[in-house]
C-alpha positions in Angstrom: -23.1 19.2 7.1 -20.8 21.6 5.6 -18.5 24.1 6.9 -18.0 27.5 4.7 -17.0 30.8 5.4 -14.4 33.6 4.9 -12.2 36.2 6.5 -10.6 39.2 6.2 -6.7 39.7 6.6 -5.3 43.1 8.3 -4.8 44.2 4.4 -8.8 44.2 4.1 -8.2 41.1 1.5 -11.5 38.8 2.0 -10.1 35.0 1.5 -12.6 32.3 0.8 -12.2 29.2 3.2 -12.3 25.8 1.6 -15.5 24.4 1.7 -16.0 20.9 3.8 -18.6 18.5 3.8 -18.9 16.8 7.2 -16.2 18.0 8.9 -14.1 16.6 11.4 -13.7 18.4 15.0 -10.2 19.2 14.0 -11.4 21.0 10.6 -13.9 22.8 12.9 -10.9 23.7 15.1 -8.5 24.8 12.4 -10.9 27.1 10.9 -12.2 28.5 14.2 -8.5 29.6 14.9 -8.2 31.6 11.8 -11.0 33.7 13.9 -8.9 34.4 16.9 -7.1 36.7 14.8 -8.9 37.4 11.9 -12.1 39.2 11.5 -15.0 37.1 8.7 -18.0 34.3 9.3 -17.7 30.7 9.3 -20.5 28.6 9.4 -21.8 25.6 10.1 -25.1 24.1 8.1 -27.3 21.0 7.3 -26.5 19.9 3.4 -29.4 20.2 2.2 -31.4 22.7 4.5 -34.5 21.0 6.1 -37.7 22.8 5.2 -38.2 23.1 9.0 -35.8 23.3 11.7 -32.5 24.5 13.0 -30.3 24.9 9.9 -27.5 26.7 10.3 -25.2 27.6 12.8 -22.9 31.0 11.7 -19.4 32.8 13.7 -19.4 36.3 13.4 -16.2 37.2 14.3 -14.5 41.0 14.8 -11.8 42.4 16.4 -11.5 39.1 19.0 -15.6 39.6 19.6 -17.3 36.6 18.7 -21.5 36.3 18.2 -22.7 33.3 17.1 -26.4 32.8 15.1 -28.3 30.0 15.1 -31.2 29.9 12.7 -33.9 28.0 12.2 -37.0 27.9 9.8 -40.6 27.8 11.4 -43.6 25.6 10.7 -45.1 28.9 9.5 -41.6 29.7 7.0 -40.2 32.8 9.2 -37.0 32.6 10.0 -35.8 32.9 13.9 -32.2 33.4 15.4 -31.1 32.4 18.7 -27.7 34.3 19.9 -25.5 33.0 23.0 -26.6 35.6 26.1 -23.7 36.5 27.8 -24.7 38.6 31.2 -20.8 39.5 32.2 -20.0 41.6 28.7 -21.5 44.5 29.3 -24.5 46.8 28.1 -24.6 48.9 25.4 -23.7 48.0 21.5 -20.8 47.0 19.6 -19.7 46.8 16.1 -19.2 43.4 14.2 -18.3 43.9 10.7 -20.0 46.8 10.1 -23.3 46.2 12.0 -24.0 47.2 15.6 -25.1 44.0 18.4 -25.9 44.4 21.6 -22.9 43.6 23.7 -24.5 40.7 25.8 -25.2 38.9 22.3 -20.7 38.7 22.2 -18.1 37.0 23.9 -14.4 37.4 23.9 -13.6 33.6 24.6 -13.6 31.0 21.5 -13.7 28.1 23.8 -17.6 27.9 24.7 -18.0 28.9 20.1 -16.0 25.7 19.9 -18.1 23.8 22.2 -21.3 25.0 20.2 -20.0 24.3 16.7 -19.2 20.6 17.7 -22.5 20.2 19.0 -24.2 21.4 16.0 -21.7 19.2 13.8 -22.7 16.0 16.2 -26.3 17.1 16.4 -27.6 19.6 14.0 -28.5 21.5 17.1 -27.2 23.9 19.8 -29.1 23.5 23.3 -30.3 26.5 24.6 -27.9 26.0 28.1 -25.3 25.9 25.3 -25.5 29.6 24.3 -26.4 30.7 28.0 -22.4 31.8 29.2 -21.9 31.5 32.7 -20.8 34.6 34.7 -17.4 35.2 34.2 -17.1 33.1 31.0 -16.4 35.2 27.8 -16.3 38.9 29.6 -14.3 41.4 27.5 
């Protein structure tokens, strides 16, 4: 497993986190609080990447919005993306680092992301009642 990533200070400076294989829950958490304030991606992926199956699991963070990506190659080679569904944020779109998501694909809370990345570090997998938020959880 490795964890990679960068983000970008207020100054628009991009800043390349260190790379770590297999990292611990606390390296997870250290650079998952660089998002709260900071906009970038960290992810999560398998070292190598499996032919098949869930391989990666990626932070988009922006402005204190969070969508997280889980990807996976098929039996076929496409590639598919689960998101976390959150019913309370809203409708309509919003912009993560230039792109626009639909607003129930976001959250503003970094507690159920945390939960999900040290699944995927444990398991090489995020359950899909993992990225289902509850209502109330993660509203803007």
């Amino acid at each position: 497993m490795k964890l990679a990533g960068f983000y970008v200070s207020s100054d628009t400076a991009r800043t390349q986190l260190a790379v770590r294989n297999d990292p611990s829950n606390e390296e997870i958490d250290a650079a998952l609080q660089l998002f709260s304030a900071m906009s970038g991606i960290v992810s999560l992926s398998e070292d190598p990447v499996p032919e098949v199956g869930v391989y990666e699991l990626a932070l988009y963070a922006d402005s204190g919005n969070f969508m997280l990506m889980l990807s996976r190659c098929t039996d076929g080679g496409d590639h598919e993306v689960d998101t976390i569904t959150n019913p309370t944020a809203g409708e309509g779109e919003i912009e993560i680092l230039g792109d626009l998501y639909q607003r129930c694909m976001t959250t503003r809370d970094i507690e159920p992301v945390r939960r999900c990345f040290h699944e995927f570090a444990s398991t090489g997998n995020v359950q899909s009642a993992s990225l289902k938020l509850h209502e109330g959880a993660g509203s803007p």
